[in-house]
C-alpha positions in Angstrom: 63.2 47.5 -37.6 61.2 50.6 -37.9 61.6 53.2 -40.7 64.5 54.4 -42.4 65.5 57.8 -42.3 68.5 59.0 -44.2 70.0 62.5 -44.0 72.2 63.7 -46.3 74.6 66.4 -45.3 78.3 67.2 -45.7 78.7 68.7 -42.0 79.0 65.8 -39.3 77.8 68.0 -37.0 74.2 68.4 -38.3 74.6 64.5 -39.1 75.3 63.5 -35.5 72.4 66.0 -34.4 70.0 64.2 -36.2 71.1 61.0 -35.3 70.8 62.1 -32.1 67.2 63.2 -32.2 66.1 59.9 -33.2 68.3 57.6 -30.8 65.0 57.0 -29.1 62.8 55.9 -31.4 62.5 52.6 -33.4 64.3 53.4 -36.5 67.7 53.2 -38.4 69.2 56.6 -39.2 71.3 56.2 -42.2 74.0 59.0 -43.5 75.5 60.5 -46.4 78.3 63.1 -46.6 77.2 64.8 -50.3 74.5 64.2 -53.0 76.7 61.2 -54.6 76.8 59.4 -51.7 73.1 60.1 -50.9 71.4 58.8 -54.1 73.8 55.8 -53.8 72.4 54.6 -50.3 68.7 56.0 -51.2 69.2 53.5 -54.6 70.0 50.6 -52.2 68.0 51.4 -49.1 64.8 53.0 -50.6 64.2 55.1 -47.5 61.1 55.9 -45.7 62.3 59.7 -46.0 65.2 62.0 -46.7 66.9 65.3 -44.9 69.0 66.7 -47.6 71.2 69.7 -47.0 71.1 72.1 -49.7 74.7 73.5 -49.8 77.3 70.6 -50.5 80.1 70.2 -52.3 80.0 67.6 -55.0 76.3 67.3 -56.0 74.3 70.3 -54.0 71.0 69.3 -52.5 69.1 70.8 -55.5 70.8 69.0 -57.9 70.3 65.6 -55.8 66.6 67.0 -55.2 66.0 66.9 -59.0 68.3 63.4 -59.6 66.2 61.9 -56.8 63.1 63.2 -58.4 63.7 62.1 -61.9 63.8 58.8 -61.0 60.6 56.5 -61.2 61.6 54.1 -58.2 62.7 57.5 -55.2 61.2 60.2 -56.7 57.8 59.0 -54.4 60.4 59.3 -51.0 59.1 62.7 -49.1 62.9 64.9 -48.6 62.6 67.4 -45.9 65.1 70.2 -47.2 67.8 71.9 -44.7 68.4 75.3 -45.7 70.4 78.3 -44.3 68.5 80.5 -46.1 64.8 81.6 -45.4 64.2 83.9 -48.7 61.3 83.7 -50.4 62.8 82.8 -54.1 64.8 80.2 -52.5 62.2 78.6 -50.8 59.9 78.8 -53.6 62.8 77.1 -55.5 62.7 73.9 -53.5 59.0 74.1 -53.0 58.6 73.8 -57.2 60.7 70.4 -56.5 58.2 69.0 -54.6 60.0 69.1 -51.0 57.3 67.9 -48.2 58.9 70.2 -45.9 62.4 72.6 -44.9 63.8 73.9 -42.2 66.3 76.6 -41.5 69.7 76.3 -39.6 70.1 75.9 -37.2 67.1 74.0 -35.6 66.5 72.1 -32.5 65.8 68.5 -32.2 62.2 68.4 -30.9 61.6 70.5 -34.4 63.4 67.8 -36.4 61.4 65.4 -34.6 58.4 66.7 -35.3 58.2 67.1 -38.7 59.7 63.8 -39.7 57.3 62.6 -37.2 54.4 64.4 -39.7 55.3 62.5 -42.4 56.4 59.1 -41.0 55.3 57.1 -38.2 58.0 57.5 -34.8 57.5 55.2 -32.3 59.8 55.4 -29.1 61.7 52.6 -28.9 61.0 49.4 -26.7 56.8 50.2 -27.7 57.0 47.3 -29.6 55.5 45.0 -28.8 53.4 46.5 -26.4 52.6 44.7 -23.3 48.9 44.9 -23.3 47.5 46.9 -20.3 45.0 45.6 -17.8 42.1 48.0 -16.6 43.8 48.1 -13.0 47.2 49.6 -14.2 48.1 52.7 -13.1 47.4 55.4 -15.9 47.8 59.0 -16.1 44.5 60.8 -18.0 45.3 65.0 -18.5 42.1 66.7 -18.1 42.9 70.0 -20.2 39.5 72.5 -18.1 39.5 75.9 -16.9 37.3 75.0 -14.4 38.8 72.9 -11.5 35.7 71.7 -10.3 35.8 69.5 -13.3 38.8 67.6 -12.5 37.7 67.5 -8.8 34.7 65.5 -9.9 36.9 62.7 -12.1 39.2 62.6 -9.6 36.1 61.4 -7.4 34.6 59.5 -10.1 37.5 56.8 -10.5 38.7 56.4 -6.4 38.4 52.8 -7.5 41.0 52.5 -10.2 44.6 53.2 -9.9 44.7 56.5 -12.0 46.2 59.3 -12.0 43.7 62.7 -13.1 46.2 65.6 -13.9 44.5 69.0 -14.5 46.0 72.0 -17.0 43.7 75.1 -17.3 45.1 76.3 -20.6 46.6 75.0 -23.7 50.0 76.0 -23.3 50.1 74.4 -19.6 48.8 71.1 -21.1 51.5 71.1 -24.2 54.3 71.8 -22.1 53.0 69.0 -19.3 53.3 66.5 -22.6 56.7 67.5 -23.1 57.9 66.1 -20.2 55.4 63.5 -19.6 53.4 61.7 -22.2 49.9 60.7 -20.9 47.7 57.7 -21.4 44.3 59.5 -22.4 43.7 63.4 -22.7 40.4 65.0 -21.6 40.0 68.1 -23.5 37.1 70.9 -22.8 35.4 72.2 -25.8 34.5 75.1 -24.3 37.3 76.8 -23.5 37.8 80.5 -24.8 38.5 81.2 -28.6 38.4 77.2 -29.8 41.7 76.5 -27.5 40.5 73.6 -27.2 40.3 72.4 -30.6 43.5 74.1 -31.6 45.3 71.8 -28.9 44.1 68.8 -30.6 45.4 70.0 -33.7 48.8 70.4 -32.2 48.4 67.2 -30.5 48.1 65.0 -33.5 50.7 66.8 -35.3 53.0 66.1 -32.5 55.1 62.7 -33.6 55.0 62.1 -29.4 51.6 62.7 -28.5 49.5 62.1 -31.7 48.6 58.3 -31.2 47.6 59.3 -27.7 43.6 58.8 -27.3 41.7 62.4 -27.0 38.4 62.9 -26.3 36.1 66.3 -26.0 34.7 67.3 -22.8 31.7 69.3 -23.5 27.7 69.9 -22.4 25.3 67.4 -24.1 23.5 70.5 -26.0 26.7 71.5 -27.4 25.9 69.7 -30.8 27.9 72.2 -33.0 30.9 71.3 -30.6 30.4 67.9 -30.8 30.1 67.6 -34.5 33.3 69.6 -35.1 34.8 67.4 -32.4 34.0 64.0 -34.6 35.0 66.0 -37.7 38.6 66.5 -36.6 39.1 63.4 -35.1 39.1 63.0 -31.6 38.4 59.5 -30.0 35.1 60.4 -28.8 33.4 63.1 -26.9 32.4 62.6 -23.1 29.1 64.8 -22.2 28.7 67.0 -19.0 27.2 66.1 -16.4 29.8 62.8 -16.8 28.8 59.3 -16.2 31.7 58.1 -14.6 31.1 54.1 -15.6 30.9 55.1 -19.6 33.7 57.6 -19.3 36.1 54.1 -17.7 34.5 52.9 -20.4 35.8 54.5 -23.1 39.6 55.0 -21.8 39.3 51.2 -21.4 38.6 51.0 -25.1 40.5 53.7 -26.5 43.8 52.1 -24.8 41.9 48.7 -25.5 42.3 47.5 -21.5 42.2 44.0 -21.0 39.3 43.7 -18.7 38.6 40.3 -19.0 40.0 39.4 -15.5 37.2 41.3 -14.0 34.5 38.1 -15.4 36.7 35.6 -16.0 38.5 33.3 -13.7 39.4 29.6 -13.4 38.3 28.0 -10.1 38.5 24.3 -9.1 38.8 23.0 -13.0 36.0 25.2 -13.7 35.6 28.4 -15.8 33.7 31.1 -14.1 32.1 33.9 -15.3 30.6 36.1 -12.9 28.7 39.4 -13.7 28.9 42.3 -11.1 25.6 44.4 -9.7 26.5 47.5 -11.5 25.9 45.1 -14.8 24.5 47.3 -17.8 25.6 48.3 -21.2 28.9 48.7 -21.1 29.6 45.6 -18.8 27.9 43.5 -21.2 29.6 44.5 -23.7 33.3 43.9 -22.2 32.2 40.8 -21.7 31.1 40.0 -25.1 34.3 41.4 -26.2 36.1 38.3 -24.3 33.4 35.7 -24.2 34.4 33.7 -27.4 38.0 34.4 -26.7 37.5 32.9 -22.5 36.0 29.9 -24.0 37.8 28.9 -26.7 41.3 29.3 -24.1 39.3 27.0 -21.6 38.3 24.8 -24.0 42.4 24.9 -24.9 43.5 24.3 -21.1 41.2 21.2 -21.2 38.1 22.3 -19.1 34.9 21.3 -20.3 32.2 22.9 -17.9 31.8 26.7 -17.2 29.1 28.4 -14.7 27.9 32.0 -15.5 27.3 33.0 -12.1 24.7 35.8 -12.1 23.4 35.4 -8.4 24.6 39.3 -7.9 21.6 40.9 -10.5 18.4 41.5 -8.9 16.5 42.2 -12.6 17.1 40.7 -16.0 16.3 43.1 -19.4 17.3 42.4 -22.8 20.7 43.2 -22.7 21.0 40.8 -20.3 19.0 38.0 -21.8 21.2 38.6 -25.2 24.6 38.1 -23.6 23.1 34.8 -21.7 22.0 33.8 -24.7 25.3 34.4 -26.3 26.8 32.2 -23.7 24.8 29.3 -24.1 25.0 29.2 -27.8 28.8 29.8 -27.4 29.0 27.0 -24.9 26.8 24.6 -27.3 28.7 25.2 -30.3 32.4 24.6 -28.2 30.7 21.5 -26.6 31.0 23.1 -23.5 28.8 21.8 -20.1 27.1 24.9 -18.8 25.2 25.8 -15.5 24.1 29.3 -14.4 23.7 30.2 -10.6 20.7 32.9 -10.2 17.9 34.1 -8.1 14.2 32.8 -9.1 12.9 36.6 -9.4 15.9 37.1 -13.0 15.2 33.3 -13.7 11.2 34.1 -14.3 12.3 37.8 -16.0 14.6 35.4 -18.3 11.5 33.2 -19.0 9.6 35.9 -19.5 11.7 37.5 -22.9 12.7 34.2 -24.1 10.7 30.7 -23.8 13.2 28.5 -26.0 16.0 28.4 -24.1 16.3 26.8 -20.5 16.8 29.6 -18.1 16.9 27.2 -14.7 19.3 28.5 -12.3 21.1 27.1 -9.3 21.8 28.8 -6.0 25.6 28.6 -5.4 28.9 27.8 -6.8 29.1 24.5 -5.6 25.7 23.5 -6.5 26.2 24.2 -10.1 29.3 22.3 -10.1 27.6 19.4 -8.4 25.0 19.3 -11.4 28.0 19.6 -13.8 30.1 16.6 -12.3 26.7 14.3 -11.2 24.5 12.3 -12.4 21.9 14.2 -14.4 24.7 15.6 -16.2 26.2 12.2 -17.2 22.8 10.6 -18.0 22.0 13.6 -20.4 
């Protein structure tokens, strides 16, 4: 069960309201008709936080206000005060009580939403547990840029993914696009006219809906300033014009933490392959590190005992290269694992070349690395 939220409030009305608000999300609204009744349950259920009405009969919200806040074990649960005044004196009045937040009736439900959701952490129900997302789902990624061209060129840049690149020239567009649909990942440019930009983040992460969505800062590489207030405040990261397309994938995939594993990894005839793509650099070396221990330990779990790390499509070897091989082969020594690589002789001599100690021999196919696995110099050794 999620948090518990208790509103206390003699009108059923505003009661059935709130319990509205929050029918979807993943907690347990609790109610109380007067103060009495209010410190009673928040005694017994220690909630996570409390809307208290400050005109009842019986006990008055200031009165339960000060009860709640005299005592040692409640007086530490944030009470968001319901008032249907606005005066100064009488908000100053709760304020000196140590209220987190009021509101005036009558108020809508996003509002009520929204600033429990500042103090306590909503999550729509049937999020938990999350089904972990694979790289090839469909997502939807706002691009918040006045300048379409920008959105043109992701939209180009990620033809070979399922997702979806929605554009918003302002702020207001892209706020009102998240009311109705809640993205996966929002692209927001740091440029845009008086610090819009930043100012929409800021109203992002206060949002209860949108502020564990992933937000990164579009901006030019010079743009220091930009980019230092961007890490400042929080956003996931901060992609640089012109965009590299492969690091930008690469940072929605572990923003949203994407499995990708399915891309290297894959069982075939009793045997666990891992197979490393042309376009292998940086970032694909390091999604496979991510899953190499994890891929191994699972075959070693499943019962297989031999694994070929099939590298035939790289026509050079660096470092970054020669560090994840190495990886493997330790990996595969320490699991007890039988291991055979399939390469050309131009990346076997680059292999040699950074590192003598380790045997970089390669074969030339699939089947010929699982000859050697299942044969008999395998077996003699």
């Amino acid at each position: 069960m999620g948090p518990k939220i208790l509103t206390v409030d003699d009108s059923k009305t505003i009661r059935l309201i709130i319990a509205k608000a929050f029918k979807s999300f993943d907690c347990e609204v609790l109610e109380a008709s007067n103060g009495v009744e209010g410190l009673a349950i928040a005694s017994k259920e220690k909630p996570d936080i409390i809307i208290l009405d400050l005109t009842m009969p019986i006990m008055d919200g200031y009165e339960t206000l000060t009860k709640l806040k005299s005592d040692p074990e409640l007086k530490g649960i944030p009470v968001i005060m319901l008032t249907a005044e606005a005066g100064r004196e009488n908000v100053l009045r709760i304020a000196k009580q140590g209220v987190r937040d009021y509101l005036v009736k009558p108020f809508k439900e996003d509002v009520i939403i929204d600033r429990v959701g500042r103090v306590i952490d909503l999550k729509p129900k049937g999020s938990t547990p999350i089904k972990a997302k694979r790289f090839d789902d469909p997502l939807t990624i706002l691009v918040v840029d006045d300048k379409p061209a920008i959105c043109e060129q992701i939209r180009a840049g990620i033809t070979d993914t399922p997702w979806t690149v929605i554009g918003r020239a302002q702020s207001g567009e892209a706020v009102d696009f998240c009311s109705q649909t809640l993205p996966d990942v929002i692209l927001i440019s740091l440029s845009l006219p008086d610090g819009a930009g930043f100012t929409l983040f800021q109203m992002l992460r206060a949002s209860a809906k949108t502020k564990s969505v992933p937000v990164f800062g579009l901006c030019v590489k010079t743009t220091v300033d930009e980019q230092t207030r961007a890490q400042q405040m929080g956003f996931n990261g901060v992609v640089t014009k012109p965009m590299d397309m492969d690091d930008l994938k690469a940072k929605v995939a572990r923003s949203l933490s994407l499995d990708t594993s399915y891309k290297y990894f894959q069982q075939k005839n009793g045997v666990l392959l891992v197979t490393l793509p042309s376009t292998f650099g940086t970032n694909v070396a390091n999604e496979v590190t991510t899953h190499l221990r994890a891929k191994l330990s699972e075959a070693v779990d499943a019962g297989l005992d031999k694994v070929i790390f099939d590298l035939s499509a790289l026509k050079t070897a660096d470092i970054t290269l020669i560090k994840l091989g190495l990886d493997f082969m330790t990996l595969c020594d320490e699991l007890s694992l039988k291991q055979r690589m399939i390469g050309s002789s131009v990346v076997s001599q680059e292999c040699k070349k950074y590192e003598e100690t380790k045997d970089w021999s390669f074969v030339s196919t699939f089947n010929e690395a699982q000859a050697v696995l299942c044969g008999k110099e395998l077996i003699a050794a």
